[in-house]
C-alpha positions as CSV (number, residue, x, y, z in Angstrom):
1,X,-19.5,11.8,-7.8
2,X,-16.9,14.1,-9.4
3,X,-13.2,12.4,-8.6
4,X,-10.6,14.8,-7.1
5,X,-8.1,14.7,-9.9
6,X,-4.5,16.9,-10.6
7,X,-1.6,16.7,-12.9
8,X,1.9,16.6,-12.6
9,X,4.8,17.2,-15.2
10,X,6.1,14.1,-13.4
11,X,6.9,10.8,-14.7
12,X,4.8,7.8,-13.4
13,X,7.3,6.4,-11.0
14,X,8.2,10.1,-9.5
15,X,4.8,10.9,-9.3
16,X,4.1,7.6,-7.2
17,X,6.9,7.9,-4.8
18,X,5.9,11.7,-4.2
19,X,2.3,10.2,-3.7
20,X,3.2,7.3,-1.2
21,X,5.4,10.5,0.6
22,X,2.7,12.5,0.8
23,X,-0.4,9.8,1.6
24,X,2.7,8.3,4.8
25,X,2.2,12.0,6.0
26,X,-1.0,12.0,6.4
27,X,-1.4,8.5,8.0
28,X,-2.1,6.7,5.3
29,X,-1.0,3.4,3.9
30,X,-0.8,1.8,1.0
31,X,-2.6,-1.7,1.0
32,X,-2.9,-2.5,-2.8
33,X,-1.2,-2.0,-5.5
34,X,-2.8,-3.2,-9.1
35,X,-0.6,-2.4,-12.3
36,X,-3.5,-2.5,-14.9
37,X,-1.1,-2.5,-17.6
38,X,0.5,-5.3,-16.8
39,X,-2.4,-7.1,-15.9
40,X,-4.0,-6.4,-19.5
41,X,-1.4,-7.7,-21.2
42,X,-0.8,-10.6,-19.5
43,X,-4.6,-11.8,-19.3
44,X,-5.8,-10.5,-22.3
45,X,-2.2,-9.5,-24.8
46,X,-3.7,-5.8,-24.8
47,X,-1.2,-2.8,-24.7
48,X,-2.6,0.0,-22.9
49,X,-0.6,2.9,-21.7
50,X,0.6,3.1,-18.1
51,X,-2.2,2.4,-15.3
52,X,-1.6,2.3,-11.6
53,X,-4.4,2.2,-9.0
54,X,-2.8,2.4,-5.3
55,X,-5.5,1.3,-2.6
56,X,-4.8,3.5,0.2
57,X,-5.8,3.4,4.0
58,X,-5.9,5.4,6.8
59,X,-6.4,2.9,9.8
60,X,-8.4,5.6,11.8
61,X,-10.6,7.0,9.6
62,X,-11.7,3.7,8.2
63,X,-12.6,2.6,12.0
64,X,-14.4,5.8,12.0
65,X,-16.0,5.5,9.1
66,X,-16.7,1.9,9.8
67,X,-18.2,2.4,13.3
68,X,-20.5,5.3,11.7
69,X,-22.0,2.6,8.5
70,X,-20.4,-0.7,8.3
71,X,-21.6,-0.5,4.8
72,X,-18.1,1.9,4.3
73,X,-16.4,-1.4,3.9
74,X,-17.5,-1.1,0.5
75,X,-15.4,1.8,-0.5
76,X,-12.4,0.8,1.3
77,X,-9.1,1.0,0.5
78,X,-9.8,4.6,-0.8
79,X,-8.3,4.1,-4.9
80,X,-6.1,6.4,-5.7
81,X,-5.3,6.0,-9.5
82,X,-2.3,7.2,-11.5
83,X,-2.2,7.3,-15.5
84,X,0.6,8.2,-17.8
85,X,-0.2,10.7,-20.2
86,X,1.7,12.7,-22.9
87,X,2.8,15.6,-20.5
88,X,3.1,13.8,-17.1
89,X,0.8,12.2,-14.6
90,X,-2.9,11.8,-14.0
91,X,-3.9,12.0,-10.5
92,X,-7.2,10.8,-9.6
């Protein structure tokens, strides 16, 4: 599968706040939140450059999807992953 990806001009923490904005308007929530960066270097002392993925949810499409193949529960929350790079934001 091909990921859905864009790019903004955007720093990280604009980027996600427009995200979150625009995932509320569509019904969805955010249920996750891993900062892989963070994680990294606390487990392993590895610097890596800024890694977000958001696990996002939208309560009535995952009870349709659910309903249709219980087996969706295996790709919910739907990630959504954001990654810093030189000239903005990495959408995926």
């Amino acid at each position: 599968m091909t990921p859905i990806t864009t790019t903004t001009e955007l720093d990280m923490a604009d980027t996600e706040a427009a995200l979150r904005a625009a995932l509320a308007q569509k019904g969805f929530g955010v249920l996750t939140e891993i900062d892989v960066t963070s994680t990294l270097k606390a487990k392993l002392d590895i610097d890596i450059p800024p890694l977000k993925i958001l696990g996002a949810c939208n309560p009535h499409l995952a009870l349709q999807a659910l309903t249709v193949d219980p087996d969706a529960a295996l790709v919910l929350p739907c990630n959504v992953v954001l990654e810093a790079i030189p000239t903005g934001t990495l959408v995926r």
